[in-house]
C-alpha positions as CSV (number, residue, x, y, z in Angstrom):
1,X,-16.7,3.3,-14.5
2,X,-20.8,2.7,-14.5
3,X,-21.1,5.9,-12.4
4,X,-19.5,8.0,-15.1
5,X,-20.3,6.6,-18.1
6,X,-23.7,4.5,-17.1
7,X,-24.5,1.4,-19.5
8,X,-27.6,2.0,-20.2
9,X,-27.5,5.2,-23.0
10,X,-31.0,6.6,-21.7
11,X,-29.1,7.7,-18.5
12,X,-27.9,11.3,-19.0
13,X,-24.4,11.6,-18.5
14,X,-22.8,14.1,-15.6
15,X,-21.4,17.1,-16.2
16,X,-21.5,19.9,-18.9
17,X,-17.8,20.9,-19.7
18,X,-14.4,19.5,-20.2
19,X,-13.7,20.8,-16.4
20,X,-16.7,18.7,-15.0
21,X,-15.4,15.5,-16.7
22,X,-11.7,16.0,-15.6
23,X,-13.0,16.3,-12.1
24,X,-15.2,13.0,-12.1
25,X,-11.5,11.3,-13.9
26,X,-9.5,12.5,-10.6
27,X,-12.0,11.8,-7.9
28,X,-12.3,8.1,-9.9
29,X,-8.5,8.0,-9.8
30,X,-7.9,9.2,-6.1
31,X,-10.0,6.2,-5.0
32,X,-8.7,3.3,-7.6
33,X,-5.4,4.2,-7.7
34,X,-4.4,4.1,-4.3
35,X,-5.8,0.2,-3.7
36,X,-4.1,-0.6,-7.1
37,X,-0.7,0.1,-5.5
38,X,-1.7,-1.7,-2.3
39,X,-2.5,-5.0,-4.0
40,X,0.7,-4.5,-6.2
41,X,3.0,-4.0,-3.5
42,X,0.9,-6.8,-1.8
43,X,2.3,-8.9,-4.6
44,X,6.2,-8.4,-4.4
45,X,7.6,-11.2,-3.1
46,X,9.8,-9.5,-0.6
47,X,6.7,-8.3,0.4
48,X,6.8,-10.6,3.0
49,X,8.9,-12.6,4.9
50,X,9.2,-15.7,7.0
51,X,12.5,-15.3,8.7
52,X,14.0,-12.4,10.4
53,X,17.1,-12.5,8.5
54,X,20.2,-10.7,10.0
55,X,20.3,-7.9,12.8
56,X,20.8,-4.6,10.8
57,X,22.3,-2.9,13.9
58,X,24.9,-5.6,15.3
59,X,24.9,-8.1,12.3
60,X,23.6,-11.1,14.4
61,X,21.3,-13.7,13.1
62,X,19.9,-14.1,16.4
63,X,16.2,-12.6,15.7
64,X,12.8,-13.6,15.1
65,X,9.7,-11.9,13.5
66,X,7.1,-10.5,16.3
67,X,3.0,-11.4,16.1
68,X,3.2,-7.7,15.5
69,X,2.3,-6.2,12.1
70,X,1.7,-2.8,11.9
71,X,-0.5,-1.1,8.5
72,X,1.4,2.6,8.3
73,X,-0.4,4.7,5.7
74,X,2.0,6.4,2.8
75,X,1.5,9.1,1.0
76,X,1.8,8.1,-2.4
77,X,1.2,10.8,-5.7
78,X,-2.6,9.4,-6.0
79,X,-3.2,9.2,-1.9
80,X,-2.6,7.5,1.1
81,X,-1.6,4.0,0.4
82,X,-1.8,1.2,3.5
83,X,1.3,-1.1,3.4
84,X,1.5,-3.9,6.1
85,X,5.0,-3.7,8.1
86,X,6.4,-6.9,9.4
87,X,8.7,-6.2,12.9
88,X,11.4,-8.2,14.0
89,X,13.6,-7.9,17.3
90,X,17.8,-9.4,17.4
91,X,18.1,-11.3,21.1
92,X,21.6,-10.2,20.7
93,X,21.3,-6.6,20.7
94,X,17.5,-5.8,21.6
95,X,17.7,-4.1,18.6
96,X,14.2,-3.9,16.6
97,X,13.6,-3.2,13.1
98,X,11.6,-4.1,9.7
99,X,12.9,-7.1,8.0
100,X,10.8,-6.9,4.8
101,X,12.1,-4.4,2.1
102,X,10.5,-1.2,1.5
């Protein structure tokens, strides 16, 4: 916010028109509001889990979470958003999939 509207009133502020200060508002948004959805989904307490849970493809509870966790990038309204991914394998089945909800 100090960039755009500095604190000290000497500082001229950027821009001339209505145009220039909607462009400093987006390129402010595009860089706040992606890391504001990444620390609210970070949040959700299905976020992340500490058991496998059920084996979505054969219905076994014979699975466990891998080390594994991947950070996939979304495309979200405001930008790419980075969401950690939890993986977890059924011994049953060999099946693989993600046991935290989306």
């Amino acid at each position: 916010m100090d960039r755009m509207i500095p604190p000290d009133e000497e500082v001229p502020l950027k821009g001339a028109t209505f145009a220039d200060f909607e462009d400093q508002v987006e390129e402010l948004a595009r860089g706040v509001l992606p890391l504001v959805l990444e620390e609210r989904a970070a949040l959700e307490s299905n976020a992340e889990v500490t058991m496998a849970g059920r084996c979505p493809h054969c219905g076994s509870e014979r699975t466990y979470l891998e080390k594994q966790v991947t950070q996939p990038e979304i495309r979200a309204v405001h930008g790419p958003v980075v969401l950690p991914r939890q993986h977890a394998r059924c011994r049953a089945c060999g099946g693989s999939f993600s046991p935290s909800s989306p």
